[in-house]
C-alpha positions in Angstrom: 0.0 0.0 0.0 2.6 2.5 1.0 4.6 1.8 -2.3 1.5 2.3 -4.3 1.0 5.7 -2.0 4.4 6.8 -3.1 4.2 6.1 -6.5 1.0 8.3 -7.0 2.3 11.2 -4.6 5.3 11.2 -6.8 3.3 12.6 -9.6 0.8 14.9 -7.3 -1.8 16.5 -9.7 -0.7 14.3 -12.4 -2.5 10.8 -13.8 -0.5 8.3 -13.4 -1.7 5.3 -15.4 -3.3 2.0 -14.4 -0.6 -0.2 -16.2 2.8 1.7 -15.6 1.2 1.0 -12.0 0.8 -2.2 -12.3 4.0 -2.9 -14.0 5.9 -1.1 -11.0 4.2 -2.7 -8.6 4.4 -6.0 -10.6 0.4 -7.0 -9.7 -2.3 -7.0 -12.4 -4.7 -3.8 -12.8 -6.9 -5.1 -10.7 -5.3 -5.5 -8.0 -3.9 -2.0 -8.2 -8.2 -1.2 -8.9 -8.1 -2.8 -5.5 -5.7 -1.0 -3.5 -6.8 2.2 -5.0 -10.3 1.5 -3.5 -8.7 0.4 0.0 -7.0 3.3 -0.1 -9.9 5.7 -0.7 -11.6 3.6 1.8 -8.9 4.9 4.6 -10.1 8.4 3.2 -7.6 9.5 0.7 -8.8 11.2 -2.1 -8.1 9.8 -5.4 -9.4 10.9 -8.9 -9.8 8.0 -11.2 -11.0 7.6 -15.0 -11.2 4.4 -16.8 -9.7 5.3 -20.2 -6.6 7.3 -17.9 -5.3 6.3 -14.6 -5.2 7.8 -11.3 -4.5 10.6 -10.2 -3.5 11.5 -6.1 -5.5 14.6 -4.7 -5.4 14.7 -0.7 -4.7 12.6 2.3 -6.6 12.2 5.5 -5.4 13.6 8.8 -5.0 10.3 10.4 -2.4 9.0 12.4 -1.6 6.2 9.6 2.3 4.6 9.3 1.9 5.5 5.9 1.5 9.0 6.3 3.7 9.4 10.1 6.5 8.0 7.8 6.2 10.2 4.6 9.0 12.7 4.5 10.4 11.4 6.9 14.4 10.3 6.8 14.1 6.4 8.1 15.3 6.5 11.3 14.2 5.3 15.1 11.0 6.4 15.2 9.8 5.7 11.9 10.1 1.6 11.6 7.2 0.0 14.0 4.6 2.0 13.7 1.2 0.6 15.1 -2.2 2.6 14.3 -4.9 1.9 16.4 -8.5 3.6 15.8 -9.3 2.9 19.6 -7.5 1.3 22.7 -8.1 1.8 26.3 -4.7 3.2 26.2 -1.4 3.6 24.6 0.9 3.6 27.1 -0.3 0.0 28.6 0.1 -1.0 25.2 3.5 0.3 24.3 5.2 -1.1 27.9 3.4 -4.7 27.6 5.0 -4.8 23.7 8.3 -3.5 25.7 8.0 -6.4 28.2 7.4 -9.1 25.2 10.6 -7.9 23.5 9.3 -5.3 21.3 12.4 -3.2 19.3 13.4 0.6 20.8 11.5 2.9 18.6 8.5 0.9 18.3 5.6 3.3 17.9 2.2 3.4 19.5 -0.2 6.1 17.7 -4.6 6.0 18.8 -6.9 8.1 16.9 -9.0 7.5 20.4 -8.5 6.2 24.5 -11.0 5.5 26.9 -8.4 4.9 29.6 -5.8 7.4 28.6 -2.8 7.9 31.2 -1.8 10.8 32.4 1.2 11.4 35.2 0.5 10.4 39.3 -2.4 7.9 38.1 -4.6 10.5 36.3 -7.0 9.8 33.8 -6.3 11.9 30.2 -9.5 13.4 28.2 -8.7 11.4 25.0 -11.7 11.8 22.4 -11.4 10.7 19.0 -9.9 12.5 16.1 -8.7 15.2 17.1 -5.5 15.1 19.2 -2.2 13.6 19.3 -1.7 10.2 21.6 0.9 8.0 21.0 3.4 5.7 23.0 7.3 4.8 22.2 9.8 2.3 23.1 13.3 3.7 24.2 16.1 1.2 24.9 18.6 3.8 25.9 22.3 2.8 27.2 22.7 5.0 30.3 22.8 5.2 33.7 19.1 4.5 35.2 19.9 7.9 36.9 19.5 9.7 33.4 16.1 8.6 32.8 13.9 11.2 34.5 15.7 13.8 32.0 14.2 11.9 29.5 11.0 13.3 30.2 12.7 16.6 30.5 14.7 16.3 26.7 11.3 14.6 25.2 9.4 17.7 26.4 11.9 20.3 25.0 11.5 18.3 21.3 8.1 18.6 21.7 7.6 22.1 22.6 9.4 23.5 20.3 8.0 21.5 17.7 4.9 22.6 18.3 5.7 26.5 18.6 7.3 25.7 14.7 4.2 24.4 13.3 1.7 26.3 15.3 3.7 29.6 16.1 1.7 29.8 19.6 3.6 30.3 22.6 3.7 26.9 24.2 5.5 26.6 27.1 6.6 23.8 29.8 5.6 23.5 33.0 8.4 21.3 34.9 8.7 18.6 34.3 6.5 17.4 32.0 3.0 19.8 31.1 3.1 21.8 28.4 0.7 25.4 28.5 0.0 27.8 26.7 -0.6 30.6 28.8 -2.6 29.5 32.0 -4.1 26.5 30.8 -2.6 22.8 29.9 -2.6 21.8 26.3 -0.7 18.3 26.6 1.4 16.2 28.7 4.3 13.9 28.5 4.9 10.5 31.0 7.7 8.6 31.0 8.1 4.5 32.3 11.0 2.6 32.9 11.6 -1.0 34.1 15.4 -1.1 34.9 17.9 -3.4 36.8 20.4 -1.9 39.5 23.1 -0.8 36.7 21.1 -1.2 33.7 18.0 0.3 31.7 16.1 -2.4 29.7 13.7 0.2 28.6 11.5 3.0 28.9 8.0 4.2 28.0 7.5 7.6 26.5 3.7 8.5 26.1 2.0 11.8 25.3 -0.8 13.4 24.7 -1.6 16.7 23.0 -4.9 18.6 23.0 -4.6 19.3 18.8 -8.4 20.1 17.2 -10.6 19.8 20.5 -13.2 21.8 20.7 -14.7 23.7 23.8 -17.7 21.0 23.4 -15.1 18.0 23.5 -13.5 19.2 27.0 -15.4 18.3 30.0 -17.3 21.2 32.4 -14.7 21.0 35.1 -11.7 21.2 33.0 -12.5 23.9 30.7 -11.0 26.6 33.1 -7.5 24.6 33.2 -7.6 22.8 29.7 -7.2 24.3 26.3 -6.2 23.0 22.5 -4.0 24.2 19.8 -7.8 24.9 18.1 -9.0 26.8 21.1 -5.8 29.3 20.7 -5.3 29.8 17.2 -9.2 29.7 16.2 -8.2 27.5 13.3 -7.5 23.5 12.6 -4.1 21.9 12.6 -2.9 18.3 11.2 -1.5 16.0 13.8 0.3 14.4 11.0 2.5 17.5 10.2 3.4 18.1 14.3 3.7 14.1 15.2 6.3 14.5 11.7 8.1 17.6 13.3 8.1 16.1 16.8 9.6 13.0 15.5 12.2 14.6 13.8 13.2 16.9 16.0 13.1 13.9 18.6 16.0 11.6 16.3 18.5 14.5 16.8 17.3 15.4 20.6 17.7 12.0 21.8 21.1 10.9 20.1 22.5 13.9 21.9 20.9 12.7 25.3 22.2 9.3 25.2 25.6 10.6 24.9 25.7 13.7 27.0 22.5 13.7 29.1 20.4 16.2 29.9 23.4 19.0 30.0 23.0 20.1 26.6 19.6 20.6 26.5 19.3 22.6 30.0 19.6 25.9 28.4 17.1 25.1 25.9 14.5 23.8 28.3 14.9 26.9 30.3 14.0 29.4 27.7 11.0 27.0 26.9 9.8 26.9 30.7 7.3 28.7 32.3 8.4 27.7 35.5 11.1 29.4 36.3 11.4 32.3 37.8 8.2 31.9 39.4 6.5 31.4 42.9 5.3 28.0 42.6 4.0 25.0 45.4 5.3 21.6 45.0 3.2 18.5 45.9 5.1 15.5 46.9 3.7 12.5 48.3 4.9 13.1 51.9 5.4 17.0 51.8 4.4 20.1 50.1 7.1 23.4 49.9 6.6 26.8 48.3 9.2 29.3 47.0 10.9 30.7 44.5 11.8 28.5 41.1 15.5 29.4 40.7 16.6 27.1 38.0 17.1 23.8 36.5 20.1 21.3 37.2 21.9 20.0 35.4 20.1 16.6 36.3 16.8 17.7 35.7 15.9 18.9 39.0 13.9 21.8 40.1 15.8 24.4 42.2 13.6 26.2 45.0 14.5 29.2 47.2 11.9 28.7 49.9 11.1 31.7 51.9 13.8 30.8 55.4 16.2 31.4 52.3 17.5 27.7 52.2 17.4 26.0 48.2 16.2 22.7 48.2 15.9 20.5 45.0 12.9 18.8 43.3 13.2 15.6 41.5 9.5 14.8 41.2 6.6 16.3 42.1 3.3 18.1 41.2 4.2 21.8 40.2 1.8 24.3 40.7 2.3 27.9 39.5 1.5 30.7 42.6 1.9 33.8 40.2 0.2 34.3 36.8 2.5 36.1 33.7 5.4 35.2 32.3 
């Protein structure tokens, strides 16, 4: 199917005929008749005329391997790609693949979740057809330490992917929400089953809030939630960000598995809308308030509390006391 895709994207706006098709493809007419069919079925668009050929017009905006992969440089991100119309969840998916074996870069992608996961055991809104939710595999060789910045690289990929494509003014909330202004409009959560010494892999899941509507967000989240949609007053393809993401993601993540997090710290700075600010940490045993001086250079969240002391964060639920920024 995807060769047939490529052949008639080759020659956009142009017929391309049923036999040099076939002859490419080395099937009969008929089964090219076929595949054309399936195709349009899936919700491309594609002119035909018996006495001519084909000719390609438009693709859907689904989440399809075919279209996730076209453009794009073959790399880790762009050989196991699994499309699902529905699933309870991604991220269940992608860590019980992980578990059986399943290769790093193996890609989860759900036009739909009824069970999506979102950080500390929250659910995650996931309605169908309109935002981004997908699940990776990463087998990364590095210290088990490393893996919380991760969350923190994956974040900074996807963030300023986003601001490319969109040209809003998303930012990151440590470590792992990303806002634009004072509401959330996607999240990233990170897995990881790992020995004493040695990482045998991680989960990467996110979602993003793409083409929902006020309608599709429910009463007691519309004060806190928002969509690309909502702030630009205009549609989006999750195609064309999942493509930027993922490639911004192949270059981000070689440079994290060599250097860590280090490189990137600058970066995720400028991005954050975090720092800088009076914020409240929630942590399952304690709760502390201060000023957000910085990020380490492991990851971790730097607070001046108000006794003047700086204690650092590793994890916790981050929530901004000031608005601005």
């Amino acid at each position: 199917m995807e060769n047939l895709l490529s052949l008639l994207r080759k020659e956009a706006g142009r017929v391309v005929s049923g036999a040099l098709l076939s002859r490419a493809l080395g099937v009969s007419r008929t089964a090219v008749w076929k595949r054309v069919n399936r195709l349009r079925e899936m919700g491309y668009e594609i002119a035909s005329s018996p006495s001519s050929g084909y000719r390609f017009i438009s693709a859907p905006d689904l989440l399809l391997p075919e279209e996730i992969r076209y453009g794009l440089k073959a790399g880790t991100f762009t050989g196991k790609i699994h499309y699902l119309e529905r699933t309870e969840s991604t991220q269940t998916i992608a860590r019980d693949m992980a578990r059986q074996g399943a290769s790093e870069g193996t890609l989860i992608v759900a036009d739909a979740q009824s069970r999506g996961k979102g950080r500390l055991g929250r659910s995650w809104v996931s309605p169908p057809k309109c935002n981004l939710y997908f699940s990776m595999i990463l087998k990364p060789d590095v210290p088990p330490a490393w893996i919380p910045q991760i969350t923190l690289v994956s974040a900074a990929s996807l963030c300023e992917s986003l601001i490319k494509e969109t040209g809003l003014p998303v930012r990151i909330r440590w470590p792992n929400d990303l806002w634009i202004g004072e509401k959330k409009a996607g999240g990233i959560l990170t897995e990881m089953s790992a020995d004493m010494d040695q990482v045998n892999y991680v989960v990467l899941g996110a979602g993003i809030n793409v083409n929902m509507t006020r309608d599709d967000i429910p009463a007691d989240l519309q004060e806190t939630a928002t969509s690309l949609f909502l702030e630009a007053g205009r549609t989006f393809s999750r195609v064309a960000l999942f493509r930027r993401f993922l490639q911004g993601l192949e270059r981000d993540y070689a440079v994290f598995c060599k250097h860590g997090f280090i490189p990137f710290r600058e970066r995720w700075t400028a991005l954050s809308m975090t720092i800088g600010r009076q914020v409240r940490v929630g942590m399952p045993q304690r709760e502390i308030q201060g000023l957000a001086l910085e990020i380490g250079e492991q990851g971790r969240l730097r607070i001046r509390r108000e006794d003047g002391t700086i204690e650092e964060v590793v994890s916790g639920d981050v929530t901004v006391m000031e608005k601005g920024r």
